[in-house]
N, C-alpha and C positions, 0 to 999 in steps of 0.2 A: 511627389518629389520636388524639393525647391531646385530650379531651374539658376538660379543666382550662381556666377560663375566667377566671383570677388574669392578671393584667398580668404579660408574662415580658419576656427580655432583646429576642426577635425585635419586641415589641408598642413596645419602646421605639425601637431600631432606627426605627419604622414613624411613632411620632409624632416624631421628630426632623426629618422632614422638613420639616415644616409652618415651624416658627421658623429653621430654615436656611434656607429658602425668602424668609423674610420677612429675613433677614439680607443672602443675598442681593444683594434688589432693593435694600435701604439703602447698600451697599458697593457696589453699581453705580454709584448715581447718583456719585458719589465715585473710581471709578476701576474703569470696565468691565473690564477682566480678572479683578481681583479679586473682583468680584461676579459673575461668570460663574463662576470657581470654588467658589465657595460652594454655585452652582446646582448645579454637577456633582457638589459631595460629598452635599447633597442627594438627589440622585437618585441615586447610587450606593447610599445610606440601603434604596432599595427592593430592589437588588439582594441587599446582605446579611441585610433583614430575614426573608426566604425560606430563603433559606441556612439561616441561623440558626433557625429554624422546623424545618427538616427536617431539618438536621442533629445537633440535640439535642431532636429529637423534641417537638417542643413548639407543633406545630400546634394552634391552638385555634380553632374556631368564632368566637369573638372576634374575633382578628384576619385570619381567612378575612374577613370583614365590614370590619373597619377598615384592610387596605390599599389595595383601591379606593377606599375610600372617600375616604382621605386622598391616592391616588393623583391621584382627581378634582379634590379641591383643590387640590392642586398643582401640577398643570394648569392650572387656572386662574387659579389667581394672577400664576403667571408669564405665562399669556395676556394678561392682560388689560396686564401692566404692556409685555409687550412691544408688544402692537399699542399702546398708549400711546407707547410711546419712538421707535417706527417711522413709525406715522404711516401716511399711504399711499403704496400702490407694492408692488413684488414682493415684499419682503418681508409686506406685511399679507396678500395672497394668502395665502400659504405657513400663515398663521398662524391666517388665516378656514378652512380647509380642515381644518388639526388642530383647529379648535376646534367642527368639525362631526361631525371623528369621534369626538371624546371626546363630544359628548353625545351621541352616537346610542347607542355603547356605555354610557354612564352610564344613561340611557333605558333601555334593554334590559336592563340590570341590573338595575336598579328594579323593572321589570316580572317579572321572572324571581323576584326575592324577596318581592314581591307576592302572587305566583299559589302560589308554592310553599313560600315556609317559608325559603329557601336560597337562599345565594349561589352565584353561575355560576362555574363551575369553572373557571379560568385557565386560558386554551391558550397554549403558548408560544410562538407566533405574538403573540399578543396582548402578550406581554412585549417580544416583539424590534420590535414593532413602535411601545411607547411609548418603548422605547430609541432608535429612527429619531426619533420626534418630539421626543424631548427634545431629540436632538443637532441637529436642524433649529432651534425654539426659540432656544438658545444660541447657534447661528452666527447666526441675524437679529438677537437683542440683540449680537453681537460685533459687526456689519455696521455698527451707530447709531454705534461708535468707530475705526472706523479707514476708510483712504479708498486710490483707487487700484487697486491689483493685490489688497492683503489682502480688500478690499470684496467685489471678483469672484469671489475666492477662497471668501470668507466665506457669498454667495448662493448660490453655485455649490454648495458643501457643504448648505446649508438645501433647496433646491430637490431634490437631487438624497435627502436622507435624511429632509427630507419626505414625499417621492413613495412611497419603498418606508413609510416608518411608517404611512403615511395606507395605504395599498393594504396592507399587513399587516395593518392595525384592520381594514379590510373584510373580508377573510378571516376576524380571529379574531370579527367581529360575528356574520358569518354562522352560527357556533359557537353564540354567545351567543345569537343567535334562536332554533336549535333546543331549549334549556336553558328558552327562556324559554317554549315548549310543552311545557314537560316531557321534552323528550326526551331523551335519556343525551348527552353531551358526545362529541365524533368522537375517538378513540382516537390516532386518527395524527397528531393538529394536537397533544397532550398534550405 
C-alpha cells in the first residue's frame, strides 16, 4: 500500500460525492428523475474511487479514512432529505432501518479507530450492502414522484434492496465488531 498522503485522483473521486450529493437534492425538488440521477452518479463516485485507488496504486491512509467517512455523510444527507420528502409510511420504515445501520456501523468505526490507531478494513459485503441501501434510498425518493403501478414498482424495489443492504450492513458490522477488538478482519467476507 502507498503510504503517500498528497490528495490523488482516487481522493478526489471520493470528495466529489459530497456536492453531487447536494446537487442532487436541488435538481430534485425541480424534477425527481433528474435529481435521482445526480444521486446515482454520486454514488457511483464511491465505486470508481476504489477502483481508482487500487488500480494505480495509490491507496493512502488518507483516504482509507476519508471514504467512509464521506461515505457517512452521504448517507446522511440524502437520509435526512428523503425521510423529509417521504414523510410517514412504508417508505420512512425502509429509511429508519438504513439509517440504523449506517450508524451502528459509523459507531463501530469510530470505536475501532479510537482503540487502535486504524480504520476497519472494508469487507465487501459491506460495500454490496451500501450499494442495496443506496438503491433502496433512490426508489423511496422516486416513489414521492410518480403514483399507481410505478409507486408499487418503486416500493417494491426499496423494500426488497432495503432488506438485503440492511441484512448485509449487519453481516459486514459484525466484521467491524471484531476490528474494533482488535481482531484481524474475516478473510472470506474480504
Amino acid at each position: 500500500m502507498n503510504s503517500v498522503s498528497k490528495l490523488n485522483v482516487a481522493n478526489v473521486f471520493t470528495f466529489a460525492r459530497l456536492p453531487l450529493c447536494f446537487l442532487g437534492i436541488w435538481i430534485f425538488g425541480r424534477s425527481p428523475l433528474w435529481g435521482v440521477l445526480v444521486i446515482v452518479l454520486a454514488a457511483m463516485t464511491d465505486f470508481f474511487d476504489g477502483v481508482v485507488a487500487r488500480r494505480f496504486n495509490c491507496v493512502t491512509e488518507f483516504g482509507r479514512r476519508l471514504d467512509p467517512t464521506v461515505d457517512k455523510l452521504f448517507m446522511l444527507v440524502v437520509l435526512i432529505f428523503a425521510l423529509v420528502k417521504t414523510g410517514v409510511g412504508a417508505g420512512a420504515v425502509i429509511l429508519l432501518a438504513i439509517v440504523a445501520i449506517e450508524l451502528l456501523i459509523a459507531v463501530t468505526s469510530l470505536v475501532t479507530w479510537r482503540r487502535s490507531g486504524r480504520t476497519p478494513v472494508v469487507v465487501k459485503l459491506g460495500k454490496y450492502g451500501m450499494f442495496g441501501r443506496m438503491i433502496a434510498v433512490t426508489a423511496v425518493l422516486l416513489s414521492t414522484a410518480v403514483s399507481g403501478t410505478s409507486l408499487e414498482a418503486a416500493m417494491c424495489t426499496a423494500l426488497v434492496t432495503g432488506s438485503i443492504g440492511v441484512g448485509l450492513g449487519l453481516i459486514a458490522w459484525t466484521d467491524y465488531a471484531v476490528q474494533a477488538k482488535l481482531g484481524p478482519p474475516d478473510p472470506t467476507l474480504l
